[in-house]
C-alpha angles and dihedrals in degrees: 000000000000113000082236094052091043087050097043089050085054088051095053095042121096091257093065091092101082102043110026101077084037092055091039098057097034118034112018090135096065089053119098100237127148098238127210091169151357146183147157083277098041158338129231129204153140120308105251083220116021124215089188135044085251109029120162127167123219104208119189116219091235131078106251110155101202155352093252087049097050112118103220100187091060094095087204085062088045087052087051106044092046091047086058095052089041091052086044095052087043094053086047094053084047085051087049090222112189087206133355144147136232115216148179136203138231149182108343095004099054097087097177123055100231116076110249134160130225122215106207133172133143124055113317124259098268083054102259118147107248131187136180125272111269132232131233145162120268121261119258114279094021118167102241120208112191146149134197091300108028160033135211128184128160117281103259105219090026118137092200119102092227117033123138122178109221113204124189112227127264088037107190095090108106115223105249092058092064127104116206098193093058108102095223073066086054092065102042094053085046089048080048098056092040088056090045097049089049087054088053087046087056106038103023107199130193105234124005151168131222105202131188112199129211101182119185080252110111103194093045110127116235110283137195116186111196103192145150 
């Protein structure tokens, strides 16, 4: 077997706990990994075993166990969290993807203990089409949960138990016009991830996925899906 595949089935056994976040933030440079980018925050590169035609992990270089653990007042964790979106979007525009989605896992889904986010785009391995989720505006009469950034609601045509549409506010800025290095961007992904931890708070679901969408469309809002 491969020595990334070895490494990747350590990384997913229930020993993993007490090295991952260690090796991640220590000796990353000693680890066989195809790089697309790193820095002193994190490192990108190519999914030992893809689940997508392109598959790429943002890792940050600090142990952080999960989405719902993150402490998202600590403006260290906020830095790190955004310099991963903003690896991950940069690896995409090399890629030259027409459309993608960066997502994290949580709860049941997250099979390794260290927070890390996948860029996919493209079929899926075993060869099914697969597109982003789509937005759409909420049903009339819809509960709204919202802070001072953003708004969530359920997805309104959704078949998923648990799906909830994110939506930065204002929304009327297309994807493609934001820049995620800008710090007033800063404040509206934090703003994001707080709303979505409080959902999982709520709800608390057993396995879910906290997805950021690029679809071709150009004139598409910003758009986060958390979903089972």
């Amino acid at each position: 077997m491969h020595i990334k595949k070895v490494l990747f089935k350590i990384a997913r056994s229930r020993f993993a706990a007490y090295f991952v976040g260690f090796a991640f933030a220590h000796f990353t440079r000693l680890m066989p990994l195809e790089r697309h980018l790193e820095n002193r925050q994190i490192i990108v590169f190519k999914h030992p075993a893809p689940s997508w035609q392109t598959h790429w992990l943002g890792v940050p270089k600090r142990r952080l166990r999960s989405l719902a653990a993150l402490d998202l007042n600590d403006a260290e964790t906020q830095q790190i969290i955004l310099a991963v979106y903003q690896g991950l979007l940069k690896t995409a525009v090399s890629l030259n993807l027409p459309s993608f989605a960066i997502l994290v896992n949580g709860g049941s889904y997250q099979d390794v203990p260290q927070l890390h986010f996948h860029l996919i785009s493209g079929p899926t391995a075993s060869g099914k089409t697969w597109e982003p989720e789509q937005y759409a505006l909420p049903a009339v009469a819809t509960e709204i949960t919202q802070n001072d950034c953003a708004i969530a609601y359920p997805h309104p045509v959704s078949s998923r138990d648990f799906h909830f549409i994110i939506v930065p506010q204002p929304s009327d800025k297309p994807f493609h016009k934001t820049d995620f290095t800008q710090p007033e961007e800063w404040e509206v992904v934090t703003a994001v991830l707080q709303l979505a931890q409080h959902l999982i708070t709520q709800y608390n679901p057993s396995a879910y996925r906290l997805q950021l969408n690029r679809p071709q469309s150009q004139s598409a809002p910003i758009t986060f899906h958390l979903l089972t």
